[in-house]
C-alpha positions in Angstrom: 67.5 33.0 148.3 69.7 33.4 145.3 67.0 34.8 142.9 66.3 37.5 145.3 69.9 38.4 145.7 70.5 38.5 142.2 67.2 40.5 142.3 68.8 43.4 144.5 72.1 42.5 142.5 70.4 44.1 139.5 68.5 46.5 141.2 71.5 47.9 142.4 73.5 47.8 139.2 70.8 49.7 137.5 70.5 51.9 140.2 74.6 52.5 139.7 74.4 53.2 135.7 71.4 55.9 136.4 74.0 58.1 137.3 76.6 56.5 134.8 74.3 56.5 132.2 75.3 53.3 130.4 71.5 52.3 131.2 68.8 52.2 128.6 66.3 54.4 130.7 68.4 57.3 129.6 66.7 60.2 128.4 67.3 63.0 126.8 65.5 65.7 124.7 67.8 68.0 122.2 64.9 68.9 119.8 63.6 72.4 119.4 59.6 72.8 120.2 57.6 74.6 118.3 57.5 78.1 119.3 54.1 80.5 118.6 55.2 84.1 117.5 55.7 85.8 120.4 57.1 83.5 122.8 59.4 84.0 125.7 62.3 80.6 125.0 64.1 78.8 127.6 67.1 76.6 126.9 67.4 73.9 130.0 70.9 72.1 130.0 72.2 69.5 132.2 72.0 66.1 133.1 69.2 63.4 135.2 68.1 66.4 137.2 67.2 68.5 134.3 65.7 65.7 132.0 63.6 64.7 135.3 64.9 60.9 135.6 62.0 58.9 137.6 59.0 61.2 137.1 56.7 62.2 134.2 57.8 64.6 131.9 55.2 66.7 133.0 57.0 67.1 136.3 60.4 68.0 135.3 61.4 71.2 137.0 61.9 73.4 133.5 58.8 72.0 132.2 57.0 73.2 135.8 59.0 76.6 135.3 57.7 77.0 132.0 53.5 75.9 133.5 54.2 78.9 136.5 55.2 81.3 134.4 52.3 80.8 132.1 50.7 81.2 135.2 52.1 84.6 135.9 50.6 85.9 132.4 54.1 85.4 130.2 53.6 83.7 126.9 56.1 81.0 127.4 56.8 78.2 124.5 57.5 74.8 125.9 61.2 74.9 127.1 63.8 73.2 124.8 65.8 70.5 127.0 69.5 69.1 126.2 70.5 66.8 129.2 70.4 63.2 129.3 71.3 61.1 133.0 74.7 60.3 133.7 76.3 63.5 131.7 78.9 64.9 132.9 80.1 68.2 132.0 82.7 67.4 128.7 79.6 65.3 127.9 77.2 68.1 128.4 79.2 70.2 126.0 79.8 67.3 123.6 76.5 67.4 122.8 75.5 70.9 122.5 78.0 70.6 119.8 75.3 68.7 117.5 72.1 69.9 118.9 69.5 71.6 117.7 70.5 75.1 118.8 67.9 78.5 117.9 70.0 81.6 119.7 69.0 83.8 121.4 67.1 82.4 124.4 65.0 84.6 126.7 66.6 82.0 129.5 69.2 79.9 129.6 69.5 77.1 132.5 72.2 75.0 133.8 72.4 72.7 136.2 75.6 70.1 135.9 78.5 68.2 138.1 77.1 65.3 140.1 78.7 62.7 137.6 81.9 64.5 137.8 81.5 64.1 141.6 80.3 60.5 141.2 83.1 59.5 138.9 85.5 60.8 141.2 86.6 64.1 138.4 88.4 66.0 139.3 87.6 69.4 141.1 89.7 71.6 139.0 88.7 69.4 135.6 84.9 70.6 137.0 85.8 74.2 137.3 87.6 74.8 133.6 84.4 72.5 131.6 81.7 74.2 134.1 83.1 77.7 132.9 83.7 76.6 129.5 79.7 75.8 129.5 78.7 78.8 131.5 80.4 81.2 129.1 78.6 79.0 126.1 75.2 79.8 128.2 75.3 83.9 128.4 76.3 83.6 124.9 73.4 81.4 123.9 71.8 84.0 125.9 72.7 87.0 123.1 75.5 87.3 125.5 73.2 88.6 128.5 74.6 86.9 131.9 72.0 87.6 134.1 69.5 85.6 131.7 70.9 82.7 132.7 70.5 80.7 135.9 72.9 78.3 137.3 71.5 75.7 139.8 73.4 74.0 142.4 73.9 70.2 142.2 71.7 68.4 144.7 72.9 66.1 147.3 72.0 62.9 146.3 73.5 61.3 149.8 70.6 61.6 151.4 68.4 59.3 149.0 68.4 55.1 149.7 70.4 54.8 146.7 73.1 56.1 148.9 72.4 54.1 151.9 75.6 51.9 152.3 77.9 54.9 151.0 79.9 57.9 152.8 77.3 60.8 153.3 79.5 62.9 155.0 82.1 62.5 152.0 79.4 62.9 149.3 78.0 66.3 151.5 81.2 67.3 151.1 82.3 66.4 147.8 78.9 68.1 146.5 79.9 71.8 148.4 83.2 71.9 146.8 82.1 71.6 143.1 79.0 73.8 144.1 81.5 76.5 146.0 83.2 76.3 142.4 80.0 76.9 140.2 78.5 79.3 142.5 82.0 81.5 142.2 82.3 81.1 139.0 78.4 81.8 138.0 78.8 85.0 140.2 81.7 86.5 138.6 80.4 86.4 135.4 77.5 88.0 136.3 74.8 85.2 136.1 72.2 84.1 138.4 72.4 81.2 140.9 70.0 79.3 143.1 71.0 77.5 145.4 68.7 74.1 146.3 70.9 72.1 147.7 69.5 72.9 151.1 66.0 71.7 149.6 67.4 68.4 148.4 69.0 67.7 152.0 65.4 68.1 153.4 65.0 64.3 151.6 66.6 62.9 154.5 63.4 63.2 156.4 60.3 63.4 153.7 60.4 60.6 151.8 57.8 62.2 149.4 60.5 64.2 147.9 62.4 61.1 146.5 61.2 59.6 142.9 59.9 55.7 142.9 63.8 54.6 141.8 65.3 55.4 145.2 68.1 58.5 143.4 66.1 61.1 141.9 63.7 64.1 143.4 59.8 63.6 143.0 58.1 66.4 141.3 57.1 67.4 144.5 61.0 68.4 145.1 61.0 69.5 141.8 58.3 71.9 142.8 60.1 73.5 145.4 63.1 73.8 143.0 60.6 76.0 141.1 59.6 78.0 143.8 63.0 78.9 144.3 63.8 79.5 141.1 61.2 81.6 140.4 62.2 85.0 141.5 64.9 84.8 140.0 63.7 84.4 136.6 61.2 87.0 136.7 63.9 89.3 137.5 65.4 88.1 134.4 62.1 88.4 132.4 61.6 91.9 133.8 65.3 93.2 132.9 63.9 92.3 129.2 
């Protein structure tokens, strides 16, 4: 009885520093692929949801973004990735600071704030380092807004990780600091999808949940992409 309560003990606690990312599972990519002459180059930055925590990297949704616009005829290099789970924004920006950084980017990606929500930050801390990062997008960009999409922050309350927590506080919690990155990403004239909606659909489809219990499958990642997609052609096409 006491192994398998220290069992779900641990499960738990690893469970906990996913999001915290004090755990050696951690991920992140901040290298620069190789790029043929030619390419189309997209900068992805953010945190578990961007380096695709729980699935194969195959699955992650800026590496599927990348395989469906190859799809759609654009010569698109593999995209270059700087997130790592359990970064927050200051975090996020921290280590832009030392990576591997090629400018300009034919699109630049950001999708960031759960940890501040998780951690309990502060809403108005969120909104000053999400614009701080936003503004260091369009000009990673070659200071073109609308070639960079913003993505809203999942709800995460719906997954069995969350289980024994507040869902109507994390619901809530998670449209505040996406009201801010939404008017913020607006007013500077950047793009936004908004898949929040998608990730609530968890609640009832298991299937879009990875194996660990937090993070979306590649099959939610998918949808993401659909989503997404439109809006990054647009981008493409206002070349």
């Amino acid at each position: 009885m006491w192994s398998q309560a220290k069992s779900l003990f641990l499960c738990l606690t690893v469970l906990s520093l996913l999001f915290f990312g004090a755990c050696a599972g951690g991920s992140e990519d901040n290298s620069a692929p190789m790029t043929p002459a030619g390419s189309l180059r997209i900068l992805a930055l953010g945190d578990s949801y961007t380096i695709g925590e729980g699935v194969d990297p195959s699955q992650r949704w800026p590496v599927q973004l990348a395989s469906r616009l190859r799809d759609s005829g654009l010569p698109m290099a593999d995209p270059q990735i700087i997130a790592r789970t359990g970064w927050t924004t200051d975090e996020l920006s921290t280590a832009m600071d030392t990576a591997n950084l090629q400018p300009p980017y034919d699109l630049v990606t950001l999708l960031i704030g759960v940890n501040n929500q998780y951690r309990n930050r502060n809403p108005h801390e969120y909104r000053g380092q999400f614009l701080a990062l936003l503004e260091r997008a369009v000009t990673l960009a070659g200071n073109n807004a609308p070639k960079v999409l913003v993505l809203s922050i999942p709800d995460y309350g719906v997954t069995p990780f969350a289980a024994s927590r507040d869902k109507t506080l994390i619901a809530r919690e998670i449209d505040q600091f996406n009201a801010i990155n939404r008017d913020e990403t607006l007013r500077l004239g950047a793009r936004y999808v908004d898949i929040t909606p998608i990730s609530r659909t968890a609640a009832q489809d298991a299937s879009l949940i990875a194996s660990d219990g937090l993070h979306p499958s590649g099959k939610q990642y998918a949808l993401w992409t659909d989503l997404a997609l439109p809006e990054v052609l647009a981008a493409f096409d206002g070349s």
